[in-house]
C-alpha positions in Angstrom: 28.4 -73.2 -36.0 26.1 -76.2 -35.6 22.8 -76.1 -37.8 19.5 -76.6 -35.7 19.2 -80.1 -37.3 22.3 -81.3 -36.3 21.5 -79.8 -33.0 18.2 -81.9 -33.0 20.1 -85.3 -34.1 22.4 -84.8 -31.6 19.6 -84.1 -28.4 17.8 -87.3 -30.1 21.4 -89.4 -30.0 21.9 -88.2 -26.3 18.7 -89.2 -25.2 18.5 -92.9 -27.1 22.3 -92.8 -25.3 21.0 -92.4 -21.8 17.6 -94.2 -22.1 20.2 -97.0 -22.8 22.4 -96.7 -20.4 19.0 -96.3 -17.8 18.1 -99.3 -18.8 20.6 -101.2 -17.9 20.1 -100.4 -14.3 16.1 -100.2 -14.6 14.8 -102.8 -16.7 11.0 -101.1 -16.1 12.5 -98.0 -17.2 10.0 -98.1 -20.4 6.9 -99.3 -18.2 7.2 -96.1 -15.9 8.1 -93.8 -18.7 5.1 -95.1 -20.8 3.3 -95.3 -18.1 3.8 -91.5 -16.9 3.1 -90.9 -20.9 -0.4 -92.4 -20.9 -1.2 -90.9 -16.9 -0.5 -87.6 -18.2 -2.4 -87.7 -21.3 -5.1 -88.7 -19.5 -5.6 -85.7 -17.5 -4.0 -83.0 -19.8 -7.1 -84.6 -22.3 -10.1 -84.6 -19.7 -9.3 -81.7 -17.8 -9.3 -79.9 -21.2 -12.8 -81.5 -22.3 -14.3 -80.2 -18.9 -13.4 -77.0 -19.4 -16.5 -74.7 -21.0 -16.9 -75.4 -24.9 -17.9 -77.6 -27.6 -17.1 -79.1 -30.8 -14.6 -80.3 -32.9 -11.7 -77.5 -32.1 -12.1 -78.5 -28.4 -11.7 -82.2 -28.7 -8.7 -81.6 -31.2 -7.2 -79.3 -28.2 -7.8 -81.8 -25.7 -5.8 -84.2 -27.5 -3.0 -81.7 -28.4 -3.0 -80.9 -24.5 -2.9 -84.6 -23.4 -0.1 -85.2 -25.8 2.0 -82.4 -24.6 1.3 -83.3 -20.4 1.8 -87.0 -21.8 5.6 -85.6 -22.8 5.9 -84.1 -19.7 5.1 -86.6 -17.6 7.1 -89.1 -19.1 10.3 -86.7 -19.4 10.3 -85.9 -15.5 9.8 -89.6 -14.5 12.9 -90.3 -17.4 14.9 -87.8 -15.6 14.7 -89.1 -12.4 14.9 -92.4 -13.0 17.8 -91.5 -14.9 19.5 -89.6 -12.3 19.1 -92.5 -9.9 20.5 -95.2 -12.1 23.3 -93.0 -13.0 24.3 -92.4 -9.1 23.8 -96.3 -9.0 26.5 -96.9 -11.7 28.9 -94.9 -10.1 28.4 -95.5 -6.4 31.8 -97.2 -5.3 33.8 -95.9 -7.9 36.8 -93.5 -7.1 35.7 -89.7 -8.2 32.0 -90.4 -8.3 31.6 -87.6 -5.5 33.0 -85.4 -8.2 31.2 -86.9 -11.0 28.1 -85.8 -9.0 29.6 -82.4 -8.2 30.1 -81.4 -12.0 26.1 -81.0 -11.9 26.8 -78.1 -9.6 25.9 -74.9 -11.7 26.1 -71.2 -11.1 28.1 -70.1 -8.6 29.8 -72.9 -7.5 33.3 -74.2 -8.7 34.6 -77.6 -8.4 38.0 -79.2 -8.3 38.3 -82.4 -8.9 41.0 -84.4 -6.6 43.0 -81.9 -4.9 44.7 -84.5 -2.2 45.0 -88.3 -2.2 46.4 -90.9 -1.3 48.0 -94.3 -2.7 45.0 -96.3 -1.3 42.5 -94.1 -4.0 41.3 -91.9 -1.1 40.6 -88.8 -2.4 39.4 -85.1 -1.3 37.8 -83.0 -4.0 36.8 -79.4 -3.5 33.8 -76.9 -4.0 33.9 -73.4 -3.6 30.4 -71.9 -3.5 28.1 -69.2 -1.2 28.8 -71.8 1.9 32.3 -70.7 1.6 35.0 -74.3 1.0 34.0 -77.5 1.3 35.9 -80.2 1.0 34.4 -83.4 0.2 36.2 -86.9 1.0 35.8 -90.5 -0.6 37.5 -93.6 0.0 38.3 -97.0 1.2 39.6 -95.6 4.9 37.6 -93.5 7.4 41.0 -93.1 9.5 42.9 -92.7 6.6 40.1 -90.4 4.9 40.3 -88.4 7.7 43.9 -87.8 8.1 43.9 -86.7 4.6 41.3 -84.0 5.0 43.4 -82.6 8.5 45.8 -81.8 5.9 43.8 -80.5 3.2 42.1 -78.6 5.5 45.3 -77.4 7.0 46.3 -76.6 3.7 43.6 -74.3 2.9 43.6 -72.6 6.3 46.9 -71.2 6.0 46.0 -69.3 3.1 42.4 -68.7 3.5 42.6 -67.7 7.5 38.9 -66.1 7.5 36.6 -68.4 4.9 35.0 -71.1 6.6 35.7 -74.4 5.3 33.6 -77.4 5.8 34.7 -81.1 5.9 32.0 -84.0 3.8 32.4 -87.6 3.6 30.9 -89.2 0.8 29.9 -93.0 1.9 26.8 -95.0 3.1 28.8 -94.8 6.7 27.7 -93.0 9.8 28.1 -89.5 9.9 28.6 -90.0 5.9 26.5 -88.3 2.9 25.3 -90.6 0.3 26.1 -90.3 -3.2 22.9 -89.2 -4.2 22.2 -86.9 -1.4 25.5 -84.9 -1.4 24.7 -82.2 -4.2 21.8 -81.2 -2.0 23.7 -81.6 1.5 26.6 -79.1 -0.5 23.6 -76.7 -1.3 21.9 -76.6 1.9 25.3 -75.9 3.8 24.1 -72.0 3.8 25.7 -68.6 2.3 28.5 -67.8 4.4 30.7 -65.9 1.7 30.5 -63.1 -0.3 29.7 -63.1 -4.1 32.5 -59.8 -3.6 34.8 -62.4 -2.0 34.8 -65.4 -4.4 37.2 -63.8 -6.9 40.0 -63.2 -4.2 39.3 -66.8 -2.5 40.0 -68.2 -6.2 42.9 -66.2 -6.8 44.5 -67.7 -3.3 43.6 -71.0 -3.8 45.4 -71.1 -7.5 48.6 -69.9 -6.0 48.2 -72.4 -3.6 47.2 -75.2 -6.0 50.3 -73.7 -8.0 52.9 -74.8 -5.3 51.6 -78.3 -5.1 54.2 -81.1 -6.9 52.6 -82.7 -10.0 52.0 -86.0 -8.5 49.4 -88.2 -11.1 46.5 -89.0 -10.2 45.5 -92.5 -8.7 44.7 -95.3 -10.6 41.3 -96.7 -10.6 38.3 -96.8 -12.9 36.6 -93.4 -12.9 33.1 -92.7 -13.6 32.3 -90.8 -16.5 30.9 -86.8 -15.1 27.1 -86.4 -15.5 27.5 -83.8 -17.6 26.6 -85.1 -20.6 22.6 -86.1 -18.9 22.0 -82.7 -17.3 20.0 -82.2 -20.5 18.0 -84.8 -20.0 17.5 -83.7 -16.7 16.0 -80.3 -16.6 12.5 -82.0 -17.1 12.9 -82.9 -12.9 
């Protein structure tokens, strides 16, 4: 069992780890951040003066209130900035659809690369309230989209009644970019039972069971962005 300072050092390590990593991408990263710092303690400090009171014990409030908006601020403008380089980094790279993905929480299940071909087009797949969706990424729209006719057949002919909804990943017509595609996923609507999820799960590991162990395709792959969704929540 970790100790609370260990737990601290670590928090500290992961955030000096993605501030770096940001950076790379954003070279203003620290003007923004110090910038949302300084915009916030501004008005945590003199919306706390104006408020009815005097003396010392207000003023020291005010500047314990600016400090904490200050933090804030500067932690929600980090996040996002750090979400964007991070979708930045990975765009183009085979699995960042499911590197994205992973971020999914709560009822939602992902499954990394469940069909692809030699070419590093891949099909991953989320099961969630909109019922399957299987989300595409590659090199080849015609070859993308032969893939997913077979997925998708795949999945019908055990799953005859759950809808199943077909995604392309890509800055292409009719395509989802990378940084849109967890909220396109979520906005697909609730079309499945919570009752249901257990028996679709159960069907699609006897299904995943009977596929051949063929390994995966070679290519870099991004790392998952589950080690920033920490840094995150401030969003």
């Amino acid at each position: 069992m970790s100790s609370p300072v260990t737990s601290d050092l670590s928090r500290r390590q992961q955030l000096v780890r993605s501030y770096r990593m940001t950076k790379k991408t954003d070279p203003r990263l620290g003007l923004w951040v110090w910038g949302a710092a300084l915009v916030g303690f501004l008005v945590g400090f003199f919306v706390t003066v104006a408020l009815p009171g005097e003396g010392v014990l207000q003023w020291v409030l005010a500047t314990v209130t600016g400090i904490l908006v200050g933090i804030l601020a500067a932690m929600i403008v980090f996040g996002r900035r750090a979400q964007t380089a991070a979708y930045a980094q990975m765009d183009g790279q085979v699995g960042a659809a499911a590197a994205a993905l992973s971020m999914l929480r709560g009822k939602w299940k992902v499954d990394p690369v469940v069909g692809f071909t030699k070419q590093q087009d891949v099909v991953h797949r989320v099961v969630g309230p909109p019922g399957i969706i299987l989300v595409g990424e590659g090199t080849s729209q015609a070859r993308l989209r032969k893939l997913m006719i077979t997925e998708r057949r795949n999945h019908e002919r055990v799953l005859t009644e759950t809808p199943i909804h077909e995604v392309v990943c890509g800055k292409g017509e009719g395509e989802v970019p990378l940084d849109k595609l967890m909220k396109h996923v979520r906005k697909l609507g609730r079309q499945v039972k919570p009752a249901e999820m257990t028996d679709i799960l159960s069907r699609l590991r006897a299904m995943d069971a009977t596929r051949s162990n063929v390994p995966l395709p070679k290519g870099p792959v991004p790392t998952s962005m589950k080690g920033m969704r920490g840094n995150l929540r401030g969003r």
